[in-house]
N, C-alpha and C positions, 0 to 999 in steps of 0.2 A: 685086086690091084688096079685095074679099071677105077674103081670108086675112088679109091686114091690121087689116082694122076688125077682125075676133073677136081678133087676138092685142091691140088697144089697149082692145077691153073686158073681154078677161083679165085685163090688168094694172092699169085702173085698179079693175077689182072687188076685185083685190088687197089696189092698196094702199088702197081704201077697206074692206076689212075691218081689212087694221092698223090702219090709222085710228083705226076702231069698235073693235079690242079695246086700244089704248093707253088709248082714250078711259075705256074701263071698267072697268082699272085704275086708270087716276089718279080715277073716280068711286065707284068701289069696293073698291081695295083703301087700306086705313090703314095707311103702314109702323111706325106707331108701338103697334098692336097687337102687331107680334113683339119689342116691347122687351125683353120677359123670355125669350121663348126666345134670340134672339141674346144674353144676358148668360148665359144657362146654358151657350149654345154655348163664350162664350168663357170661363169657370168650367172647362168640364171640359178645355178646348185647353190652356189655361197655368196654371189652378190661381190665378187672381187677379179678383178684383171687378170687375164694369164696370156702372157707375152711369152709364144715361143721363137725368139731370134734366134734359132742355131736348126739345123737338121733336125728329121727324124730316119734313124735307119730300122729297117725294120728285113729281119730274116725270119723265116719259116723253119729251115730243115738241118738240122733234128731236134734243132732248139729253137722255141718260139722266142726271136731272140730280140727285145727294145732297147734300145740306146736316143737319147736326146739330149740337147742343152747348146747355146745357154739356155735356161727357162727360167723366169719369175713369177711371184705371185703378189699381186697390188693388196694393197690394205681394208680394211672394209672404209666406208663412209665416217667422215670424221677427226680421221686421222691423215699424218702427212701424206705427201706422195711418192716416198720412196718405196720399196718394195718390202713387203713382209715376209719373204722368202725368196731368194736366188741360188742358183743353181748351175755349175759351170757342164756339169754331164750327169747322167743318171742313165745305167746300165742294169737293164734288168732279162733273164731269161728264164726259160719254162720249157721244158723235156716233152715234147712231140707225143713220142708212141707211148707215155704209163696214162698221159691225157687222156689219150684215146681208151684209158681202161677204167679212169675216170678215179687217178693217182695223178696227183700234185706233188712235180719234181720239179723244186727252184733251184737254178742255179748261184751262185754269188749274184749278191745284189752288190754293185757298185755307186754311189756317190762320192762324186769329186765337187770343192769348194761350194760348199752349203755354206748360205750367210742368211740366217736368220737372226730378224729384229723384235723383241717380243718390248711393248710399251703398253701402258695405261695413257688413258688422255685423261682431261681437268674432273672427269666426272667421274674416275675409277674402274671405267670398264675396259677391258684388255683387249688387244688387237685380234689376240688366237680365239678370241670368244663367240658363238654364232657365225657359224659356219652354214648359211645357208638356213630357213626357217620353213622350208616344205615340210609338208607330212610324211611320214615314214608307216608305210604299211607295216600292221606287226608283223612280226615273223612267228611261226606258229614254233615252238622249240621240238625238237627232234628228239625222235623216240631212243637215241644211242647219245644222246648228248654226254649224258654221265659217261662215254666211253671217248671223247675227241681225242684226239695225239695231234704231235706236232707235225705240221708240213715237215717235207725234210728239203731242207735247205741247204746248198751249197757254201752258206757264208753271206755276210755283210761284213764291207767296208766303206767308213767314212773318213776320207782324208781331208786333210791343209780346209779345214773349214770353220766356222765363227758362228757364234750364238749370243745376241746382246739382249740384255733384260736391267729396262733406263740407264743408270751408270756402271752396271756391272759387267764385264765382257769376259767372254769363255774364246780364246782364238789358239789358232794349231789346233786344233779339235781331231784329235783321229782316234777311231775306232774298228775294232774287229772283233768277230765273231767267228769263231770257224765253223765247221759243217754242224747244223744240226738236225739232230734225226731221233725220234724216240729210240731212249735206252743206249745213246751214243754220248758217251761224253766227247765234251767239246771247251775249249778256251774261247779268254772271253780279253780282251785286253783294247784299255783306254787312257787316252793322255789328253790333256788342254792345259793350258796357259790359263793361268784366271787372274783377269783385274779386278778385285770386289770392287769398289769405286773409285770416284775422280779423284788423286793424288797418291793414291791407294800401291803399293809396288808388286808387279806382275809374279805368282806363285805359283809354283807347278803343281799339277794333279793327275799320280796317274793312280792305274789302281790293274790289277791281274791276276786271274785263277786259268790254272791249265788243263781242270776237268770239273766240268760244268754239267748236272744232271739233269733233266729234267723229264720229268712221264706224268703228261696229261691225264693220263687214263686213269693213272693211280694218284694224282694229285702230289706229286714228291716233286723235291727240289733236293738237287746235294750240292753241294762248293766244299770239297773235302778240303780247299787251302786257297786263300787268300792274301792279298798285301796290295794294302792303299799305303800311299804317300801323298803328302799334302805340305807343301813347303816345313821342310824337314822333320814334319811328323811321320812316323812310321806306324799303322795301326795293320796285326798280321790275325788270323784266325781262321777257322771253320763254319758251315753254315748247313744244318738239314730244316724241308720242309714239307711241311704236311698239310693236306686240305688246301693246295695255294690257290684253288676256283672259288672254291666253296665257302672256308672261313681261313684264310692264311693265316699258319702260325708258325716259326721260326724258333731254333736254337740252334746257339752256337758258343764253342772259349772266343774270348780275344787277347790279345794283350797288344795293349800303347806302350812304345818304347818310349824312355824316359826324352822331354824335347821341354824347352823353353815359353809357357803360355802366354809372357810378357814381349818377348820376340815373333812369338805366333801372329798376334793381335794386331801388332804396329806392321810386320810384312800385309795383313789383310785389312790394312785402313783403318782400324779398331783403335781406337786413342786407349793405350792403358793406363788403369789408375794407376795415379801417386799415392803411395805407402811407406811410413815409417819407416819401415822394413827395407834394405836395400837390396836383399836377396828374397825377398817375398814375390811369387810368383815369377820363380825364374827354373823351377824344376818340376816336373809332373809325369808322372807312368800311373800307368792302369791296367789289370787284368781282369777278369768273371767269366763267367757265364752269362749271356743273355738268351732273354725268352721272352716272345712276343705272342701273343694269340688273344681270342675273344675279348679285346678292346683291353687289353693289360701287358703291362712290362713289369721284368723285374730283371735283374742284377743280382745273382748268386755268386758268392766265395767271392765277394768284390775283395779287392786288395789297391789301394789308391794309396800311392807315396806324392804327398806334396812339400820340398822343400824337404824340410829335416823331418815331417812327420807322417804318422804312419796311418794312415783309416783301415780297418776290416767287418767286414759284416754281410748285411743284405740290403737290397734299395728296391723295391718296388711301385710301380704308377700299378694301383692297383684298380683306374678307371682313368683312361685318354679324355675321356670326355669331361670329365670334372677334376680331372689332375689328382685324384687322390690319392696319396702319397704313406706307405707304409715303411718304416725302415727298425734294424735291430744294428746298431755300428758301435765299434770299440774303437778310441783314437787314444795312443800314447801318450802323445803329446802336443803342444800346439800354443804356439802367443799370437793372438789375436789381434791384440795390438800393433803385431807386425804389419797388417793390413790394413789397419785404418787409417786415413786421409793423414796428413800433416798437422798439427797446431796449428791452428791459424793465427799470425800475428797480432798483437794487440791493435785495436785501430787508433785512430788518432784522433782526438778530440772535437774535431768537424766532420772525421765518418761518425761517431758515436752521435754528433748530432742530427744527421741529415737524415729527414723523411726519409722511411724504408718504404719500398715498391710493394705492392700487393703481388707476391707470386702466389704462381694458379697452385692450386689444392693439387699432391701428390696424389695419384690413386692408393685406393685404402687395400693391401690384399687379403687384409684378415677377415673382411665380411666373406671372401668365397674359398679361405685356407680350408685344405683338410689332411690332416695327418694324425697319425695313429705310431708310434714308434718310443722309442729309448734309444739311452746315449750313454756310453761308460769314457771316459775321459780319466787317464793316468794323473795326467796333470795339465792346466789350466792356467794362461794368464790376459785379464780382461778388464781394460781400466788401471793398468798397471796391479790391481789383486789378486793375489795367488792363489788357487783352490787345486789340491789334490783329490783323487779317488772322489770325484764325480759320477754322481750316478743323477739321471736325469729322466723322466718320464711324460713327454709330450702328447698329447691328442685336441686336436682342431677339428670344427664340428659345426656346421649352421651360425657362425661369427662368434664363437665361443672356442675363446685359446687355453688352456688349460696345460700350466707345469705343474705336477705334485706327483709323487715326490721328490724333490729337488736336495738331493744332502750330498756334502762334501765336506772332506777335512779343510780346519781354515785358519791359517794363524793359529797353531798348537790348538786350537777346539778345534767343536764342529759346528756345522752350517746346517738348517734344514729349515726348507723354504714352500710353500703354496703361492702360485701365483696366476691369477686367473684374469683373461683379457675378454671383455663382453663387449663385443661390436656389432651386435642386431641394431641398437639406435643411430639416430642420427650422430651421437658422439660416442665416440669409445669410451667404455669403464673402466679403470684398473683396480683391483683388490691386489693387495702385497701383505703375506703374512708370514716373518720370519722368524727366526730364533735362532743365534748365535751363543755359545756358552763356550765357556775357558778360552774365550781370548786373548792374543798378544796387542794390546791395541795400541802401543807407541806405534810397532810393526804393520799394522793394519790404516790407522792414520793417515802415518809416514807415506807408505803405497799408497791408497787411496786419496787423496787431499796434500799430500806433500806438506802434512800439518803433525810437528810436536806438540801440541797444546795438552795433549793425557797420554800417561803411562798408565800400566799397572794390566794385571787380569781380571777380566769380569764374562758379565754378561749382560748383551742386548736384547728387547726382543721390540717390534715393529709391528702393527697392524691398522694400516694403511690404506687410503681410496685416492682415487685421484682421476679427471677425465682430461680424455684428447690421448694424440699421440707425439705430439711434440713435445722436447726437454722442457720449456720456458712454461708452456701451458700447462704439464704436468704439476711443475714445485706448484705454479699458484693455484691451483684448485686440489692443490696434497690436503686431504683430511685424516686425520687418527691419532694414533698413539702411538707413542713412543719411550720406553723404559729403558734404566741402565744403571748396573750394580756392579763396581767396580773398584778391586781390593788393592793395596801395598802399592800405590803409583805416584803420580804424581801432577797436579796441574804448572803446565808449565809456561812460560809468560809472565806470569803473577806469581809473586811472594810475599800472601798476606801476610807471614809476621812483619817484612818490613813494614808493608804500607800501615799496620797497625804501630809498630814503633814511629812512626812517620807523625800519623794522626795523634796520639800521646804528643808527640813533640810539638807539633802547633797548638793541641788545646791548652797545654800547660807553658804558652809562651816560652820553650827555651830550643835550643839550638837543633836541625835536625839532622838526623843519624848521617854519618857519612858513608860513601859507598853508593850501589845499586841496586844491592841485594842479591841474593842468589838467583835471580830470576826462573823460579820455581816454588810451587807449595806445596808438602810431601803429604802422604794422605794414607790413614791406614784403612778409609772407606768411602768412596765415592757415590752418592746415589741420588737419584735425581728419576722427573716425567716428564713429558711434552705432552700437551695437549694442543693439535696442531688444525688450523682451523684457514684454508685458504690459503697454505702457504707459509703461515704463521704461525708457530710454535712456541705454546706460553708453560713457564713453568712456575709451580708455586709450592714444588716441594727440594726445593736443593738442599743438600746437609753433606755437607764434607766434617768427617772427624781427622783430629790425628793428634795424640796424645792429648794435652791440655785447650786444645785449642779446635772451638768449633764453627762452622761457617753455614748458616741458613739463609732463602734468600729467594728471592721469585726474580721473573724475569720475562722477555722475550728476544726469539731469534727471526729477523725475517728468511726464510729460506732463499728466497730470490735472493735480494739484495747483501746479504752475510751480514746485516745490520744487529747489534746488541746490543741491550738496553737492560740490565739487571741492578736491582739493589738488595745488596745483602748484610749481613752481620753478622761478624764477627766477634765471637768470648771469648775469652782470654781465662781459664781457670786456674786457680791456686794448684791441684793436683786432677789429674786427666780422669772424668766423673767414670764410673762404671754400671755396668747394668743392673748391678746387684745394690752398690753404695748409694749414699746420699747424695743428692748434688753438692758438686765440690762448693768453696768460695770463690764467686766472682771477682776476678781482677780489675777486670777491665774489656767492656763493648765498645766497639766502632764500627759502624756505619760505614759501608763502602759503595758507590757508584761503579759499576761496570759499564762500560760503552764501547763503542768502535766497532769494528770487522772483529771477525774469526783467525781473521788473519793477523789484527792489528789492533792490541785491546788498550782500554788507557783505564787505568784504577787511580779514584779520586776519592780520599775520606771525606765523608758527609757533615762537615764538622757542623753545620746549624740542629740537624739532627741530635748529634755528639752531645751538644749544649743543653738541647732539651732534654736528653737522657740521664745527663749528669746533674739538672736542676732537679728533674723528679727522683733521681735515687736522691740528693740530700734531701728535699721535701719529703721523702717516706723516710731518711733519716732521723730528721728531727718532728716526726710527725708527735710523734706520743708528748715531748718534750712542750711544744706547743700547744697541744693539748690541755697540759695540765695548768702554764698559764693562763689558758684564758677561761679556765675554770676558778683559778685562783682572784685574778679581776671579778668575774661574774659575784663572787662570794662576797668582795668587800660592796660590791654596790646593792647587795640587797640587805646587807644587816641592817 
């Protein structure tokens, strides 16, 4: 008992001397006497001002307890002379006796009006940047390192405070954290006002979880629930993580409630595009799964409703570093067109003339594209052309863009297409290799070109070069081929029987037909090639049948320009010749000039042509007849 009582008046003589020496610290020591060395201290640390104009109080017992402010912190060299940090109070405490057991017990950490400025100056380096350019002793790493936990902290708050970064401002800034402590969950809740830029209108942001996990030890993260808002977006979900020291990696559901992208944009400064479409980009939700770890994401069970249509699939960055991009997606449906830009109006004959500006080269992204993925599309419309049951198969690779297989139904056939983009040189390659069969082509035209000019069903096929990635620079360095076999239609525009009754009527001097004709020429077989060289597309096998009457003919189309320039000829047969039969009796040839636009054709019979046609069929007429005349002369002069 004895041994007892002296060790309980060890201890309390103890702690009655700490007592007495806290006591005579907080009676004697003034922490606001070291104002100017701690300002020198931090002067020579980081090379920046630190103005403490307000108090320092400082308690000891039983909380090591700092409170200060106002306080700021100057900028480094270079930059303005306002402050890069200000501070109205900063309240911070520390638990006395687990200290002394050599346990870290923070109390709330308080800040009030926090106004940081964060800027670049003319040369691109940041104000928060070089903090001080002393050497730092290493730190030798600690043999429990793999074993750290969290301080346990009583809380942080940041209230009514401001964060500017150039014209973008974050004000109302409050934040809170409740207590954290290994293996305690804790809430976590923050709100600010954000002005993304100058004219830009102020959007709220707040965001809240009420059980926040964290264990150092074990390297885990949980956020069992979630919800950010962000000017009326609502984006809600879960969050587990694992390795967060060592290699953090993340999973979590979300789902984006459905909210306005074209509204989003214009609240945060974002000009949105003009599109066709008046309700394009005016509805958007989102769900998945995400998962982030060793420098990759991906998006599982994604469900993306845009507008009226539906995406599902997977989207993963299957490398942060070089963006490479793997996906498998199914879309119902989708017009495209609903997105793109407006028509531009026609210009006006002094725009069409005046010197255009040298704009700067777009960056090229297909030299550093990489994707690996497929695409199922219900239905399709692009260009105003229709394609159904879209199947598509993309991979991008060392400036090599590669679609094949590319097949869809298309206008009553099908579509099946190769198309390969080689961007290692200094100029982009294109190869285009397609094939269209059982099309509706009045249908296809029509959509495509806003052009009646052929009816009927066939088949195209295309196999194609061309460099660059602009429209203009494309047609004119288009090189290849081009086929097309096309049955029971119609060219229309042109009505070579009239222009042929037409032609008959001027060679034979008498009155011409009246009317305008049907303005159409019925066809029971259309076929024709392009050999296209620049841009330029020459053909030298046209042949239109249909019944007695046949059309051959060469020509060229400039593709740029819609310029034509064909002559052809037209027979006229006694009865319509067969594959099998003799050739029928000739009636009647004519000569025809094709010219004008695609748009805009003008047919002119060849009559000087017509003339010489018509002098040599009677010269091989009366060739024999003649003949034997001047056999019969030759006879009387030699007797």
């Amino acid at each position: 008992m004895r041994a007892v009582k002296i060790v309980g008046i060890v201890v309390a003589a103890l702690l009655g001397l700490i007592v007495v020496v806290l006591l005579a610290v907080r009676l004697f020591v003034n922490p606001n006497d070291y104002k100017d060395r701690i300002a020198q201290e931090v002067r020579s640390s980081t090379g920046r001002e630190l103005t403490l104009s307000g108090p320092i109080k400082l308690s000891v017992f039983p909380w090591i307890a700092l409170e200060l402010g106002p306080v700021s912190l100057g900028n480094p060299p270079g930059f303005s002379s306002e402050p890069f940090a200000a501070v109205q109070r900063i309240a911070l405490r520390v638990k006395l006796l687990p200290l002394l057991h050599k346990e870290l017990q923070v109390g709330r950490i308080e800040i009030d009006g926090l106004d940081l400025h964060l800027v670049r100056n003319a040369a691109g380096k940041g104000n928060w940047q070089d903090f001080g350019s002393h050497e730092h002793t290493p730190t030798t790493p600690s043999s429990n390192s793999g074993k750290s936990t969290l301080p346990d902290v009583g809380g942080v708050e940041i209230k009514d405070s401001r964060v500017s970064y150039q014209d973008m401002v974050a004000e109302h800034l409050n934040f809170e954290l409740g207590h954290l402590a290994a293996g305690t969950p804790t809430s976590l809740q923050a709100s600010v006002t954000l002005t993304p830029s100058k004219g830009a209108q102020p959007v709220d942001f707040k965001f809240s979880s009420q059980a926040v996990s964290t264990d150092l030890a074990a390297q885990t993260l949980s956020v069992p629930a979630f919800t950010l808002q962000l000017a009326g977006m609502t984006l809600t979900g879960s969050l587990q993580g694992s390795h967060i020291v060592d290699a953090p990696a993340f999973t979590g559901p979300f789902k984006l409630d459905a909210f306005s992208p074209r509204d989003l944009m214009e609240k945060l400064g974002i000009k949105a595009p003009q599109t066709r479409g008046p309700k394009a980009l005016t509805k958007l939700a989102a769900q998945g799964t995400l998962t982030y770890g060793a420098e990759a994401a991906s998006v599982d069970q994604l469900i993306v409703n845009l507008d009226d249509s539906k995406l599902q699939g997977r989207v993963a960055v299957t490398n942060l570093q070089t963006k490479a991009l793997a996906f498998n997606l199914a879309l119902d449906h989708i017009n495209l067109d609903a997105y793109r830009a407006p028509e531009a109006a026609t210009p006006s004959p002094a725009a069409a003339k005046a010197t255009p500006t040298e704009a700067k080269p777009a960056a090229d992204p297909f030299k550093t594209l990489q994707l690996d993925g497929k695409v199922n599309i219900g239905a399709v419309t692009v260009s105003n052309v229709k394609l159904t049951d879209v199947h598509i198969t993309l991979v991008a690779k060392d400036g090599v863009t590669h679609i094949a297989p590319a097949t869809a139904k298309f206008y009553g056939g099908n579509y099946s297409g190769d198309i390969t983009l080689d961007d290692r040189g200094s100029v982009a390659q294109l190869k285009l290799t397609q094939n269209m069969t059982g099309i509706d082509m009045a249908a296809l035209l029509n959509d495509f070109a806003k052009s009646q000019r052929l009816s009927g069903h066939g088949t195209i096929t295309t196999n194609l070069t061309a460099q660059g990635l602009a429209g203009d620079t494309l047609m004119k360095t288009l090189n290849g081929r081009i086929t097309a076999n096309v049955e029971n239609g119609a060219v229309e525009g042109v009505d070579l029987w009239f222009e042929v009754d037409r032609a008959k009527a001027l060679f034979q001097k008498q009155g011409l037909p009246n009317g305008q004709g049907s303005g159409k020429t019925k066809f029971d077989a259309f076929r024709a090639s392009a050999d296209i060289t620049s841009g330029v597309a020459k053909t030298t096998d046209l042949n239109i049948a249909s019944q007695n009457l046949r059309v051959i003919g060469q020509g060229t189309t400039n593709l740029v320009s819609d310029a034509i320039d064909y002559q052809v000829k037209a027979t006229v047969y006694k009865e319509a010749p067969t594959a099998t039969a003799a050739s029928s009796e000739v009636l009647l040839e004519v000569p025809l000039n094709i010219t004008g636009t695609t748009r805009k054709l003008s047919v002119r019979p060849d009559l000087e042509a017509m003339a010489k046609s018509r002098a040599q069929q009677e010269l091989d007429k009366h060739k024999g007849e003649l003949q034997q005349k001047l056999m019969d002369k030759l006879k009387g002069i030699f007797k």
